[in-house]
N, C-alpha and C positions, 0 to 999 in steps of 0.2 A: 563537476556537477553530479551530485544525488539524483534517481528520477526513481522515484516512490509512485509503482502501480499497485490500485488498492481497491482490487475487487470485491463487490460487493452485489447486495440487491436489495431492492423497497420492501423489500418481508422482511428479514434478517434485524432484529432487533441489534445483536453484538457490531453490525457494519453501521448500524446508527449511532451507535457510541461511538464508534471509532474512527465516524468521516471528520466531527467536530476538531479532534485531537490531531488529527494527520495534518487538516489542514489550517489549525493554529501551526503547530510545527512548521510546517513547510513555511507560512509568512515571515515565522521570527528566522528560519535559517535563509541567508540568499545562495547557497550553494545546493538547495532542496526544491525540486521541482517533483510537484506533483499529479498523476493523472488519475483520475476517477473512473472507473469501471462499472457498468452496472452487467452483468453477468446472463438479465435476461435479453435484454438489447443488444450484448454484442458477445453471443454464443463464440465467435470464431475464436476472440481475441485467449479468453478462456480454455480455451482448447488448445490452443497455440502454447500460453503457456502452463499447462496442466494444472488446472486449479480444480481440485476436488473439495475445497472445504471454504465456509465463508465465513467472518472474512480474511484474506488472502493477501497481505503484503510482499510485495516482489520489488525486491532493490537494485537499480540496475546502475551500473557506472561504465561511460564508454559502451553501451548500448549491451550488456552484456549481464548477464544475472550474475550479484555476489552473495544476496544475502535473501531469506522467504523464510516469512513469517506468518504463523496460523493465529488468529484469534485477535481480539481487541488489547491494543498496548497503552502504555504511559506515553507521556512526553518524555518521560525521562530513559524510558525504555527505548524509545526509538532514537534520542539521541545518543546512547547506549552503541547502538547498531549502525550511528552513521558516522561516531566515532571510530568504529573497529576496519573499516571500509576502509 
């Protein structure tokens, strides 16, 4: 199992592009779990895992960071990445 955190905020125009795609993705993959982050609401989680830019993809497998990625992606980019995993 995939788990796709995807920090974001209600300003950020590119996280609004990018919540639609993450989580079509996540439906069509069943090994893709996804969490949503809003960045002003949960300051800690953000800082825990250092996310200076939005939006902020963070791949975790086995609870563990493999892959972070800056900026709005494809479907086909993120299946790209969860390929390589």
């Amino acid at each position: 199992m995939i788990k796709i955190l995807d920090f974001g905020a209600d300003w950020c125009p590119s996280c609004k592009v990018l919540k639609p795609v993450v989580e079509e993705f996540a439906s069509e993959n069943d090994n893709v779990e996804v969490e949503f982050i809003n960045v002003d609401q949960d300051a800690a989680s953000a800082a825990k895992y250092k996310v200076r830019s939005l939006p902020t993809l963070i791949f975790l497998s086995e609870d563990e960071e493999v892959h972070r990625s800056l900026g709005a992606k494809t479907k086909s980019e993120l299946a790209e990445i969860v390929s390589s995993i």
